[in-house]
Structure formats: structure tokens, C-alpha cells
C-alpha positions in Angstrom: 18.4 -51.2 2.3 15.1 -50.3 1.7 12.3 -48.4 3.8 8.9 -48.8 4.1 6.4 -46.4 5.5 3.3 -48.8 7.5 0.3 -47.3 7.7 -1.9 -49.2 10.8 -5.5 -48.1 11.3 -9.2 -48.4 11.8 -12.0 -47.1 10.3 -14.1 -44.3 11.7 -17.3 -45.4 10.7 -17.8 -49.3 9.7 -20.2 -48.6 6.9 -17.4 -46.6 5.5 -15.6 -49.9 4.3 -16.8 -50.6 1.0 -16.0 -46.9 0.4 -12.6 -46.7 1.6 -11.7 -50.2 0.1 -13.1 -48.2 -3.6 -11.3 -45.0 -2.5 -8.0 -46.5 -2.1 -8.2 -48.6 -4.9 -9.3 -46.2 -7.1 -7.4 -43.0 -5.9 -5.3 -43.5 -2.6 -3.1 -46.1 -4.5 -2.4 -45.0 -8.0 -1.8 -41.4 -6.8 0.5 -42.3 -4.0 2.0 -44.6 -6.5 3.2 -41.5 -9.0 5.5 -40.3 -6.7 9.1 -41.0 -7.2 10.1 -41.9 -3.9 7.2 -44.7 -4.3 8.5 -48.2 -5.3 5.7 -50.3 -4.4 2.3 -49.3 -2.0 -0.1 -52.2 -1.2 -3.5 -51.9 1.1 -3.9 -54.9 3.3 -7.6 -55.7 4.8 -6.4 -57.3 8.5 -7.6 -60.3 9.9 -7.4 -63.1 12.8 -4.8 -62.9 14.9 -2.9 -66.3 13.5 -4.5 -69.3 15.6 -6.8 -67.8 17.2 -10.4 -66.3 16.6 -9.2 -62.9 18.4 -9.3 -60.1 15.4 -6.4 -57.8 14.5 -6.6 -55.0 16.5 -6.2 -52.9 13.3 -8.3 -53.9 9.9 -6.1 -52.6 7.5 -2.7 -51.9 7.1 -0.8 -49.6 4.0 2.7 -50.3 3.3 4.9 -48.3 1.1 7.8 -49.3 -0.1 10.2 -45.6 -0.2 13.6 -45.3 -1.7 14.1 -42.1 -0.4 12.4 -41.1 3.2 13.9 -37.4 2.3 11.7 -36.9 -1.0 8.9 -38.7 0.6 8.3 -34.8 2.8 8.6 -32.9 -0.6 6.2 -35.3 -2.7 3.6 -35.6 0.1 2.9 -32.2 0.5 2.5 -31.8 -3.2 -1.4 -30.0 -3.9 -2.5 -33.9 -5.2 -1.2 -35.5 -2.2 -2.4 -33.1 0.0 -6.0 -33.6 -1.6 -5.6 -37.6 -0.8 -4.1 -37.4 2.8 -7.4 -35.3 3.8 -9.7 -37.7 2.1 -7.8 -40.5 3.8 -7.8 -38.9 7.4 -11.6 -38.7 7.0 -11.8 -42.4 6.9 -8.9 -43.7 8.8 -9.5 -43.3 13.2 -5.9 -42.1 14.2 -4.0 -43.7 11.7 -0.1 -45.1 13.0 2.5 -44.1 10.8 5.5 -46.2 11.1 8.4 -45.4 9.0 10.5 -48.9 8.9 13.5 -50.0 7.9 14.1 -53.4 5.8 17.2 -55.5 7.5 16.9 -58.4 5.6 
């Protein structure tokens, strides 16, 4: 079965959004995406809770789809990936990193 690594978070700074949404469009994505162990990574803006007016209590989410949670360590501390993660952490507010496994 598959894994996925979610990526739940906040911003730091709200004026930061347009930025971050250009950032991981532009660079967060398509480098993450040249990894081998990287079958699929999609950036989610959060919304309403479903039925209610109460927001998310996250606004975005990341979800990679990794065949292999082993080569995910060796490709992410590769000098590129490096370069992204500390451009991410400087917009993201204590990111959660959930690594998750697909059963069905």
C-alpha cells in the first residue's frame, strides 16, 4: 500500500499568503516532486469546517504521496531539499508532519 506524508500548518505571518501560495507553486512543489520516492505532492488551501462557518483549524495542508518512507530520509536531506525545507519552515508556524499509511 501506499504512504503519504501530510503536512498540516499555519502561516506565521498572514500577509505571507500570497507569497507562500507562489513559493510552493513555484519551488516547494516541483523540487519536492524530483525526488524518487515522490509519486504525487499536492498543496491544499483549508477551509470551513464541512457545515458549519467554524474555519479549519489549519489553512493548508501538503500531502505527498511516498513509495518509499526509507529513501524519503536520504532525498530530503539532499543540499536542494535542504534549501526548500528552510524556506518552508520560515513560512509554515510549527508545521505537523504526519507520515500515513493508505488502507484502502
Amino acid at each position: 500500500m501506499m504512504s503519504a506524508l501530510v503536512v498540516l500548518f499555519n502561516l506565521k505571518d498572514q500577509s505571507a499568503k500570497e507569497a507562500y501560495e507562489q513559493w510552493a507553486k513555484e519551488t516547494d512543489v516541483p523540487t519536492a516532486s524530483q525526488m524518487s520516492c515522490v509519486d504525487d505532492f499536492k498543496v491544499y488551501r483549508l477551509g470551513n469546517v464541512m457545515g458549519t462557518e467554524n474555519p479549519s483549524p489549519y489553512q493548508y495542508c501538503e500531502v505527498l504521496q511516498i513509495n518509499d518512507m526509507d529513501k524519503l530520509g536520504e532525498e530530503a536531506s539532499s543540499e536542494a531539499m535542504q534549501k526548500v525545507a528552510a524556506q518552508f519552515q520560515s513560512f509554515a508556524d510549527n508545521p505537523m508532519f504526519i507520515i500515513s499509511e493508505q488502507i484502502a
